[in-house]
VOFI-674704 format. One line per field, with one value per residue (C-alpha): residue number from 1; x, y, z. Coordinates in steps of 0.1 Angstrom, whole numbers, always signed. Example, Ala and Ser with C-alpha at 12.3 -4.5 7.8 and 13.67 -1.06 7.14 Angstrom:
<nodes>
num	[1	2]
xx	[+123	+137]
yy	[-45	-11]
zz	[+78	+71]
</nodes>
This chain:
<nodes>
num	[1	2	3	4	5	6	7	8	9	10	11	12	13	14	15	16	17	18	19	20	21	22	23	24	25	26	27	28	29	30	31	32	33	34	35	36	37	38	39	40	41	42	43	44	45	46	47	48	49	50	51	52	53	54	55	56	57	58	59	60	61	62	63	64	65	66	67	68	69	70	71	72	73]
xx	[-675	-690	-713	-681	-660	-687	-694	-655	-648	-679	-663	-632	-648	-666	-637	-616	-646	-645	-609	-609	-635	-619	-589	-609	-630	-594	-576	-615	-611	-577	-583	-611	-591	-560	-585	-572	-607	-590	-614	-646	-660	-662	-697	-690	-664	-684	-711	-682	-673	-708	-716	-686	-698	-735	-714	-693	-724	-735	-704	-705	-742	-734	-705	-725	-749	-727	-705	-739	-744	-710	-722	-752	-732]
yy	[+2478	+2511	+2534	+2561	+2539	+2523	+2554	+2560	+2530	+2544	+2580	+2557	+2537	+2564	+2588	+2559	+2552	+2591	+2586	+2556	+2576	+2610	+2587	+2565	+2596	+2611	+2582	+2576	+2616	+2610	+2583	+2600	+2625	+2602	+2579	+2550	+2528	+2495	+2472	+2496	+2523	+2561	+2557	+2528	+2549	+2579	+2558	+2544	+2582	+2595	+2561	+2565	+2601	+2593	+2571	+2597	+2622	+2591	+2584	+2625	+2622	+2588	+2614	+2640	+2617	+2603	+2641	+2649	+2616	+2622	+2659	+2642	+2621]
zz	[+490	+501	+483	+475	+465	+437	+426	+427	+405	+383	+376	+368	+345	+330	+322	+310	+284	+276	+271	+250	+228	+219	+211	+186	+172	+163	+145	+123	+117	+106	+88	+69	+62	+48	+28	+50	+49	+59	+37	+46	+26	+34	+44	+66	+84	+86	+103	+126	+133	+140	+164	+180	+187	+205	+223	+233	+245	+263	+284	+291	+303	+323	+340	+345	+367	+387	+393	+404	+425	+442	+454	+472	+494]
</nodes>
């Protein structure tokens, strides 16, 4: 495999992760919203929502790097 296309399947990887997060961060909005806790508390959820956001800022920074790391090639 050559160096564009790792850092290819990177971005891929990367933006699906983004993907799959905005998508969870909206249904644990919702369902904080709803009061649908599913066996969980409030607090438990809002601690799933505010993980699920770092993870979120992580996956952006992780992006950002490779963006940048594509440019340099």
């Amino acid at each position: 495999m050559t160096q564009l296309q790792t850092i290819d399947r990177a971005h891929d990887k990367a933006f699906a992760q983004i993907h799959h997060l905005h998508l969870n961060i909206s249904k644990t909005k919702e369902d904080i919203k709803l009061g649908r806790f599913g066996g969980l508390t409030e607090e438990q959820l809002e601690l799933i929502l505010e993980s699920e956001q770092r993870e979120l800022k992580t996956w952006q920074f992780i992006a950002e790097l490779i963006e940048k790391s594509n440019k340099n090639e």
